[in-house]
FIPASE-890113 format. One record per residue (C-alpha): residue number from 1; y, x, z. Coordinates in steps of 0.05 Angstrom, whole numbers, plus 5000, padded with zeros to 4 digits. Layout:
BEGIN
LUMVO    k    c2    c1    c3
LUMVO  NUM     Y     X     Z
...
This chain:
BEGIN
LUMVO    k    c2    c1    c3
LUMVO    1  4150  5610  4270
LUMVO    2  4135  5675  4322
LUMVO    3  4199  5701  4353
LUMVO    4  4233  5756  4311
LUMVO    5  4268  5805  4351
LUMVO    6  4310  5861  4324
LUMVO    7  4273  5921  4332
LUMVO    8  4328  5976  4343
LUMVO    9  4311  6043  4311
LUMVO   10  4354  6107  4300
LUMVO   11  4415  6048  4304
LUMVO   12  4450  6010  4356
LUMVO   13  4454  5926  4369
LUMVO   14  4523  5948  4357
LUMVO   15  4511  5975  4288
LUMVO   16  4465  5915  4274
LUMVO   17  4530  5873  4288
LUMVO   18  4577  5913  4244
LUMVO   19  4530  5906  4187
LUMVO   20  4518  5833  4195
LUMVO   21  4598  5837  4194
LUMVO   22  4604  5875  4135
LUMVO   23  4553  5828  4101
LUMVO   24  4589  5765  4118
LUMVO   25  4653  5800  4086
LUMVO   26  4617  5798  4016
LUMVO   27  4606  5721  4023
LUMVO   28  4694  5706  4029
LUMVO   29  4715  5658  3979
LUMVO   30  4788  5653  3961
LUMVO   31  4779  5612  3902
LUMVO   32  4742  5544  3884
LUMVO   33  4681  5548  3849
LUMVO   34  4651  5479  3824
LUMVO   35  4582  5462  3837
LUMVO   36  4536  5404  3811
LUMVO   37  4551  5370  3878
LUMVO   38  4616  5324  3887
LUMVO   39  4654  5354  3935
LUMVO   40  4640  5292  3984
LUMVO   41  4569  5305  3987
LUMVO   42  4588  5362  4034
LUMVO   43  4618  5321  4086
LUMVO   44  4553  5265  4074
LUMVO   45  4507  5322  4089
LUMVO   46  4556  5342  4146
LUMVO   47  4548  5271  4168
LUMVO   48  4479  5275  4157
LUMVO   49  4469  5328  4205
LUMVO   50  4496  5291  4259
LUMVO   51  4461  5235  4257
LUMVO   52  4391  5282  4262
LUMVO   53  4413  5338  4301
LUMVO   54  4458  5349  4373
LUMVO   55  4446  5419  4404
LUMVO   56  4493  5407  4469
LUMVO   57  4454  5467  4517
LUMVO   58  4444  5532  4474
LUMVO   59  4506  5576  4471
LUMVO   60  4521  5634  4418
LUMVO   61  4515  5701  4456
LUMVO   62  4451  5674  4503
LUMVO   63  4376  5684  4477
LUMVO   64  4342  5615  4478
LUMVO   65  4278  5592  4470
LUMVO   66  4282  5539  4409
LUMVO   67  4220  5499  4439
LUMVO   68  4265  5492  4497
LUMVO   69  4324  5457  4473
LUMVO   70  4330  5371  4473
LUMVO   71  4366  5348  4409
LUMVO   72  4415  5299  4432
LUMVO   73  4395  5263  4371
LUMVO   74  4353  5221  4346
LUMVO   75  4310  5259  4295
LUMVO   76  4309  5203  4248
LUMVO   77  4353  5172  4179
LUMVO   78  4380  5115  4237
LUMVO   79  4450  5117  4234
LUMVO   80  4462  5129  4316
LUMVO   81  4520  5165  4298
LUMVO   82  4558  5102  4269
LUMVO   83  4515  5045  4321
LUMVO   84  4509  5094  4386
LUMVO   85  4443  5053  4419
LUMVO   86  4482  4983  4390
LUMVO   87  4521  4934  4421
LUMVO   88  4483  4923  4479
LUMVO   89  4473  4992  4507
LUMVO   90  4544  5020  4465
LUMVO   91  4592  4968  4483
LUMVO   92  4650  5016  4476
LUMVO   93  4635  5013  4413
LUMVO   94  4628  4950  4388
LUMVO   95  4689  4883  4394
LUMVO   96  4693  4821  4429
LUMVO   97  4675  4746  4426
LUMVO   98  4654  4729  4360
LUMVO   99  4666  4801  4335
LUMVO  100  4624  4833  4389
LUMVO  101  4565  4856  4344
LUMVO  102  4623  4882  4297
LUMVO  103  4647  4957  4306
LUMVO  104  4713  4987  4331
LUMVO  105  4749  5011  4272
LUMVO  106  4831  5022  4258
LUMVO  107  4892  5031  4299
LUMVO  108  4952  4998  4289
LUMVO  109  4992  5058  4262
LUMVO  110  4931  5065  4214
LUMVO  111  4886  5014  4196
LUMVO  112  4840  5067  4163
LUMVO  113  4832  5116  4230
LUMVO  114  4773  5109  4274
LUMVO  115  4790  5069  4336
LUMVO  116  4811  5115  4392
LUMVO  117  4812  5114  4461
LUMVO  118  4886  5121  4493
LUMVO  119  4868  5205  4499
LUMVO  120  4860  5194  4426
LUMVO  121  4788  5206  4424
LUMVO  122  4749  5170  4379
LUMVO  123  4708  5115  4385
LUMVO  124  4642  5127  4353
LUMVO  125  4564  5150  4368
LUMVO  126  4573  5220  4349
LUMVO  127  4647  5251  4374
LUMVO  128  4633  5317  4310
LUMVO  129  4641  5253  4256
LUMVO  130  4725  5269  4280
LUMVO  131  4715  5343  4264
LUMVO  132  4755  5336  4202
LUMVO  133  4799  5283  4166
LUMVO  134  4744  5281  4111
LUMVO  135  4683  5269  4156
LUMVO  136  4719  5224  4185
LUMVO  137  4724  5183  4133
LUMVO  138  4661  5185  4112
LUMVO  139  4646  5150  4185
LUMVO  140  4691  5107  4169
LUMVO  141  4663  5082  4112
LUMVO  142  4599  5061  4138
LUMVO  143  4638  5026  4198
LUMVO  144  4672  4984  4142
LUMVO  145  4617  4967  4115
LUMVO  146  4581  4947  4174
LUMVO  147  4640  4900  4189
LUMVO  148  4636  4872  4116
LUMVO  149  4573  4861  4111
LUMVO  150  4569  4832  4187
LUMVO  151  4625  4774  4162
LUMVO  152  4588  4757  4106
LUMVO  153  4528  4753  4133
LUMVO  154  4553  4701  4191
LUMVO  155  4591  4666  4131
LUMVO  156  4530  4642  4087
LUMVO  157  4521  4661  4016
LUMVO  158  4482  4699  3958
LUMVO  159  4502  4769  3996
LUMVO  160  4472  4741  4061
LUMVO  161  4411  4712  4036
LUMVO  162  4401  4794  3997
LUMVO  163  4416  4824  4059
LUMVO  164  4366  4781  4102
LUMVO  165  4313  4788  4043
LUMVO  166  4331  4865  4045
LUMVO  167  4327  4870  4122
LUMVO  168  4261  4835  4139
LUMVO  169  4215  4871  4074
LUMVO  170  4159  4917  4093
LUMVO  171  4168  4892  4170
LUMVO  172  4117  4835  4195
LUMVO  173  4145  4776  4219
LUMVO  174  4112  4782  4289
LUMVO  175  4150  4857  4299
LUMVO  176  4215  4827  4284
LUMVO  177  4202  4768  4332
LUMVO  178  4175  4814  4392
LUMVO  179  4232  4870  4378
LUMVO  180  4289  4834  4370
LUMVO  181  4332  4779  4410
LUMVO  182  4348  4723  4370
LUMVO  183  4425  4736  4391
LUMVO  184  4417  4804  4360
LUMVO  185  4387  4775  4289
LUMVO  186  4448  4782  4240
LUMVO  187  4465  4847  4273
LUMVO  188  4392  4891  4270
LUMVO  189  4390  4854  4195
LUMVO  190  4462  4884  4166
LUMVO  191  4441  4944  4209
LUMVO  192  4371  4960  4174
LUMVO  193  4404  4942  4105
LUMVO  194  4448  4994  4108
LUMVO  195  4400  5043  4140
LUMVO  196  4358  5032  4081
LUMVO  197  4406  5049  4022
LUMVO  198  4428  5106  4070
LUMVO  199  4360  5132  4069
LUMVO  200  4347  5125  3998
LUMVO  201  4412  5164  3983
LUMVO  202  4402  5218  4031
LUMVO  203  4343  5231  3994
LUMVO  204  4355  5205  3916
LUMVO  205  4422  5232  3916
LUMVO  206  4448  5273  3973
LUMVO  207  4394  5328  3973
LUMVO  208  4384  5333  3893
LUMVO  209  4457  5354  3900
LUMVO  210  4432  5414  3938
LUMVO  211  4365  5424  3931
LUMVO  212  4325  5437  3874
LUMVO  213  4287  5382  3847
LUMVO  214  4214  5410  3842
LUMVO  215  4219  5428  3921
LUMVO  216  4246  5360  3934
LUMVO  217  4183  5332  3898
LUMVO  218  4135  5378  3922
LUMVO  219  4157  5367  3999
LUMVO  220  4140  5287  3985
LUMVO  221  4070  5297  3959
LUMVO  222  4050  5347  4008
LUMVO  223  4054  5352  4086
LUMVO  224  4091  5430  4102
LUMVO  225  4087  5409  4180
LUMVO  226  4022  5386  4224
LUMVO  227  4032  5321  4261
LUMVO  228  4043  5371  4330
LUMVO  229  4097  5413  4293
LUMVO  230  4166  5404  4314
LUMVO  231  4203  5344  4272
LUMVO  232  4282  5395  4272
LUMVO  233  4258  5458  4268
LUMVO  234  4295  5514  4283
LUMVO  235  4296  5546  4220
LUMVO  236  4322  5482  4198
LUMVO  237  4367  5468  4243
LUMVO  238  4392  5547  4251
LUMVO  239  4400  5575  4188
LUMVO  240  4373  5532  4122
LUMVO  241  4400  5465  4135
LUMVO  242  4474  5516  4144
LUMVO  243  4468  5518  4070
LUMVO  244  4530  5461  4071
LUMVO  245  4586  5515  4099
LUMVO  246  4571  5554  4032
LUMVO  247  4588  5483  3992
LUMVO  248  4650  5486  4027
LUMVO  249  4712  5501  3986
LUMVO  250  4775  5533  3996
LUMVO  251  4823  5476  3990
LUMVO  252  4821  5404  3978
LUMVO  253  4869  5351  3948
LUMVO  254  4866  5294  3992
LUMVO  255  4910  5249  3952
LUMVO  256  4923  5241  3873
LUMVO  257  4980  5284  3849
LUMVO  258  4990  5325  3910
LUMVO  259  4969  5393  3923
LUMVO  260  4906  5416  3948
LUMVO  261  4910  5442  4024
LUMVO  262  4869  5491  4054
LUMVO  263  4802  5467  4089
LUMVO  264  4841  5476  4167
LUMVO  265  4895  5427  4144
LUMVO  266  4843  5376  4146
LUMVO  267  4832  5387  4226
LUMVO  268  4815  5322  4261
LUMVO  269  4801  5306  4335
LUMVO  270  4860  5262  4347
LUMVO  271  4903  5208  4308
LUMVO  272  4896  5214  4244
LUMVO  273  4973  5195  4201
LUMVO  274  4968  5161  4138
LUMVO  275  4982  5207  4098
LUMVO  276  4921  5238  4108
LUMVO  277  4878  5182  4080
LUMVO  278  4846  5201  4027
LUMVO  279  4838  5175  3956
LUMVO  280  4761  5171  3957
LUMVO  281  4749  5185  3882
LUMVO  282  4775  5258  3893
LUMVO  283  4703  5260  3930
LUMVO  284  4651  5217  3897
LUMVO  285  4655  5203  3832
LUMVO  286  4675  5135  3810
LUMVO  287  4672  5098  3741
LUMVO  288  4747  5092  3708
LUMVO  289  4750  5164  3699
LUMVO  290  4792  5206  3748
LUMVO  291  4766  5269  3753
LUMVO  292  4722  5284  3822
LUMVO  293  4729  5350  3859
LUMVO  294  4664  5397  3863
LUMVO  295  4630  5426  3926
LUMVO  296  4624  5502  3915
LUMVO  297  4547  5514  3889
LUMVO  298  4495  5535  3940
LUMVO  299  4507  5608  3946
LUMVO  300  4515  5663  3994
LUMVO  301  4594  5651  3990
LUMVO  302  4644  5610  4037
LUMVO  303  4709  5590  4029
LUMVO  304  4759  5634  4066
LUMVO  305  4779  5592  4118
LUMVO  306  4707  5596  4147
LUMVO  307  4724  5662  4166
LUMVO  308  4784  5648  4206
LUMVO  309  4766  5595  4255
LUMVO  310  4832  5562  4278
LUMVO  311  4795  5539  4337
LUMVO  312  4764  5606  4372
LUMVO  313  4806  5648  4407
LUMVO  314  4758  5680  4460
LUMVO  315  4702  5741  4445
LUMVO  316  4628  5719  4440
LUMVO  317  4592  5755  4494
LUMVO  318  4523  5779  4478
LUMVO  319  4500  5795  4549
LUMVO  320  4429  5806  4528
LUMVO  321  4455  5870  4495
LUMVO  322  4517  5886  4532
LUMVO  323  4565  5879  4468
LUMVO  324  4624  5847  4451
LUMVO  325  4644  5818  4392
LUMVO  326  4720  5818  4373
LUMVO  327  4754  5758  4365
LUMVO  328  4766  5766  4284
LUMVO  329  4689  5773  4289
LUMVO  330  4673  5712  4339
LUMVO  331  4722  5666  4281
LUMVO  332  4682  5694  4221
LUMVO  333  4631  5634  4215
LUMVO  334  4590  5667  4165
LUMVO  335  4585  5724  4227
LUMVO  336  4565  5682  4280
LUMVO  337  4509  5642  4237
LUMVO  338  4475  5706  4221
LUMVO  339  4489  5735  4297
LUMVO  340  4464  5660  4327
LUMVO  341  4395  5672  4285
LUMVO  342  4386  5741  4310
LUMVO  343  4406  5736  4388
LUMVO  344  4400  5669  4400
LUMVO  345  4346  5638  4359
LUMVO  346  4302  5704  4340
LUMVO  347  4291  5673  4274
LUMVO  348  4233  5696  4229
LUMVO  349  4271  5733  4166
LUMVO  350  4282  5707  4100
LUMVO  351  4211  5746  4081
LUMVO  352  4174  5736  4139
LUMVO  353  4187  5665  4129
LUMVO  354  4166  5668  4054
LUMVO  355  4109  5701  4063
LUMVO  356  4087  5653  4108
LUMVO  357  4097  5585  4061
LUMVO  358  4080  5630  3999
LUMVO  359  4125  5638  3959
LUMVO  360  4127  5695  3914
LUMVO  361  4198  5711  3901
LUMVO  362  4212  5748  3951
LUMVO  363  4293  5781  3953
LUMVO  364  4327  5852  3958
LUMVO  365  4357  5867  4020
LUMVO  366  4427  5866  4012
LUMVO  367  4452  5933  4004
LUMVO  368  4501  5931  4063
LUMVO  369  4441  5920  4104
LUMVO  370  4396  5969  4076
LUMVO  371  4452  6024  4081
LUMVO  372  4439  6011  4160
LUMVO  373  4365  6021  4158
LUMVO  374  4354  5944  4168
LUMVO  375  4294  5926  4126
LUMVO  376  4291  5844  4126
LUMVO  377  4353  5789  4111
LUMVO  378  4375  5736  4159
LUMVO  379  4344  5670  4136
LUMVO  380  4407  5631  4133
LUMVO  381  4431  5677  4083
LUMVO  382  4365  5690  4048
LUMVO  383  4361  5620  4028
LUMVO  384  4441  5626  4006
LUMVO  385  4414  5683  3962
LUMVO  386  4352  5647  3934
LUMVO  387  4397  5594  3912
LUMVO  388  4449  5636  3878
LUMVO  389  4386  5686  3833
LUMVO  390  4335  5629  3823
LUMVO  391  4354  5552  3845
LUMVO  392  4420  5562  3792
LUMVO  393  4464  5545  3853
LUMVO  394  4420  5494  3892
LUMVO  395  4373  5511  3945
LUMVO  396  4300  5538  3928
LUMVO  397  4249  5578  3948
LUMVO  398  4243  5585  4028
LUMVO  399  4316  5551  4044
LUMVO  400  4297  5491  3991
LUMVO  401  4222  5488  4013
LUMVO  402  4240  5471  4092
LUMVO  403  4301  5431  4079
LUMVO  404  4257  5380  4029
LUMVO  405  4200  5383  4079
LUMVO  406  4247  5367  4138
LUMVO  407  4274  5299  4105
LUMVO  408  4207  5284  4074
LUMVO  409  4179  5290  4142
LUMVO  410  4236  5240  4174
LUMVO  411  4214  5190  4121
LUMVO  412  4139  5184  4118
LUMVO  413  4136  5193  4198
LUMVO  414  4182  5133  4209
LUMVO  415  4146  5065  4187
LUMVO  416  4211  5030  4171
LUMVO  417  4244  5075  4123
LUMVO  418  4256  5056  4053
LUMVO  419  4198  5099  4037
LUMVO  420  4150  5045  4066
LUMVO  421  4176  5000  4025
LUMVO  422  4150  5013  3956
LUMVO  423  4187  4968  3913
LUMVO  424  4248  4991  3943
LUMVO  425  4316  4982  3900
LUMVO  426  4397  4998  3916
LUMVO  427  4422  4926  3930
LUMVO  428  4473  4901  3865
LUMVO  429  4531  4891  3900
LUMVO  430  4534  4975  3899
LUMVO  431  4529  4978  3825
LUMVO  432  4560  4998  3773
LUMVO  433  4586  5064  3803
LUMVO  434  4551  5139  3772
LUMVO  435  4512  5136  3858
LUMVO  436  4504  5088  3907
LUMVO  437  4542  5125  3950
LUMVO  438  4610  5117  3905
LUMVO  439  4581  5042  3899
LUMVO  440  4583  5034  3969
LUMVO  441  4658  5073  3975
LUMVO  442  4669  5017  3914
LUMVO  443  4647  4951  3953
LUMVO  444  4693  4982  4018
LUMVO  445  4751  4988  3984
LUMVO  446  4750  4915  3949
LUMVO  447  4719  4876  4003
LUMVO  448  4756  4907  4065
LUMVO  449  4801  4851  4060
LUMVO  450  4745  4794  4077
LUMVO  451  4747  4827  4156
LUMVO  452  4766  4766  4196
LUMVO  453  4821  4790  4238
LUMVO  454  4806  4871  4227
LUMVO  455  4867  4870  4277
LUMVO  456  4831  4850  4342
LUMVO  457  4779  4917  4321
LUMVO  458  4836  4980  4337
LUMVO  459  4847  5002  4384
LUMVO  460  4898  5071  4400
């Protein structure tokens, strides 16, 4: 949409600020609050949104134009994040000899870290997937199964023959032979049969999570964007796809019978010790019965650490203005999403931008900003707001109407997604699990084992 300056009158950018502040303040969580989500779907969709998105040029506190800036990623359900560009143009990645189309996973003081470089950096296509213990692990999973799925299809077998069945269906014979090397054959077939199920739970499980159903259906049967439209826009990628830092909770138990720690305590970006693995049915849930922590519902609230950054300790400087933010302000993520989509982006408001796909329901200001004299609401938190007074805690409205149509669009624009593949069907070996997601977690943690010599993979 247009740009969407702030129009100053009878206040200053400074007062703007302070009531953006004040409104973030009403949004502080110091509690859990259980959603419909499992509290792992936060850190999928986290993972999610690095595989789609990398903003590496714009900067909070400089006005950009979004047309202007390269996403780092590829806009599509492909899993770069886990393959980089595979083993061929990612060797860093990837082992050696016979494992050389298998990825780096485990060091030797933890079998179930990411591989690291001797800086302690890890090895893997997207460097955010370290950003927390619990991201991390979700990485890790889908390196495991990679590796699984890689020895067992080399070995022979029922699983093989599924996975090369699964692998070649809806792609003609004569693409595979011109695309692919013949070297390369077991590795582009494991790695399209797990895009696949990835796709189909990004969008059969991960988003219902989040998003209300009806928007989720509507976005498939309709086309929101023209062909020439950007595939990430900006009011995706700037405020409504944000919706996962208001899923995020307070604390989180990472292993059975011990407490819960707050969300900072789970801080990656370096070795990870053992006793920070985490029992994965706290996070999806899995048949036997444990009970599975919740993400918070969609909502315009975030759990408290949000608000205290660990990792900023410098003011934002909004040249363009000539103002300052404090440091307690420049840690207060809520702050800085709403101060990003008015300085930086110049994103239409939650009203403008429901007016444009229309939709009715249109929102009160929030008082905080009305006391100020400021007469429209910050999209991000618009769509928070939607989701908390009509989507019953999931996304709706605007924020669930351009988050569907995003994904939808990623789908039906890429020929070989699951989409294209009508008869499409979760492979059996991730069954009987409540998702495929916790079937997938399921197979990992049985099959791990069948890794010929995981050892020669760590590295760090």
């Amino acid at each position: 949409m247009p740009p969407n300056p702030v129009q100053i009158k009878n206040i200053t950018h400074a007062d703007v600020i302070q009531a953006l502040h004040d409104l973030s303040e009403t949004m502080r969580a110091t509690h859990n609050e259980d959603g419909h989500a499992d509290a792992g779907m936060t850190f999928l969709g986290q993972f999610v949104d690095h595989d789609v998105t990398l903003d590496a040029t714009s900067a909070l506190g400089t006005r950009i134009d979004p047309a202007t800036i390269p996403n780092v990623r590829t806009p599509s359900l492909d899993l770069d994040c886990v393959y980089g560009a595979g083993p061929e143009a990612s060797p860093h990645l990837y082992g050696a000899g016979e494992q050389d189309h298998m990825l780096m996973f485990g060091r030797h003081d933890n079998p179930l870290d990411l591989a690291r470089t001797c800086a302690g950096k890890a090895l893997i296509g997207d460097p955010r997937n370290d950003e927390n213990v619990i991201v991390a692990q979700v990485q890790g999973i889908f390196i495991e199964l990679h590796n699984i799925l890689m020895s067992k299809r080399v070995e022979g077998g029922d699983a093989a023959k599924d996975i090369e069945a699964c692998a070649h269906d809806g792609i003609a014979k004569q693409v595979w032979h011109d695309h692919v090397a013949p070297k390369l054959t077991n590795f582009e077939e494991v790695r399209r049969f797990i895009r696949l199920h990835y796709q189909w739970i990004v969008w059969n499980e991960m988003l219902p999570a989040f998003v209300d159903q009806a928007r989720l259906d509507h976005a498939m049967q309709h086309h929101l964007f023209g062909w020439d439209a950007p595939v990430m826009p900006v009011e995706f990628t700037g405020a409504c796809y944000r919706f996962g830092h208001a899923t995020t909770q307070h604390e989180y138990a990472l292993k059975h019978g011990e407490a819960a720690k707050g969300l900072f305590a789970t801080v990656g970006f370096g070795p990870r010790p053992t006793d920070a693995n985490m029992d994965m049915d706290l996070f999806f849930e899995m048949s036997g019965g444990n009970p599975v922590q919740k993400a918070r519902p969609v909502g315009p609230g975030l759990g408290s650490p949000l608000f205290e950054l660990p990792f900023v300790n410098s003011t934002i400087e909004l040249a363009e203005i000539e103002h300052t933010m404090t440091v307690e302000q420049s840690r207060n993520l809520a702050l800085r999403n709403m101060v990003r989509d008015r300085y930086t982006y110049q994103l239409a408001s939650g009203q403008q931008a429901a007016a444009r796909l229309g939709i009715d329901k249109h929102l009160h200001v929030p008082d905080v900003l009305k006391a100020k004299g400021i007469t429209k609401t910050p999209l991000w938190f618009y769509a928070l707001q939607e989701a908390k007074e009509h989507g019953g805690g999931k996304l709706t409205g605007v924020g669930g109407t351009i988050v569907a149509a995003v994904f939808a669009n990623l789908l039906k624009r890429d020929s070989t997604t699951y989409l294209h593949i009508p008869h499409f069907k979760p492979w059996g070996g991730f069954g009987g699990q409540p998702s495929c997601m916790a079937g997938i977690v399921a197979y990992v943690e049985k099959h791990r084992g069948h890794i010929k010599d995981p050892k020669s993979l760590m590295c760090g």
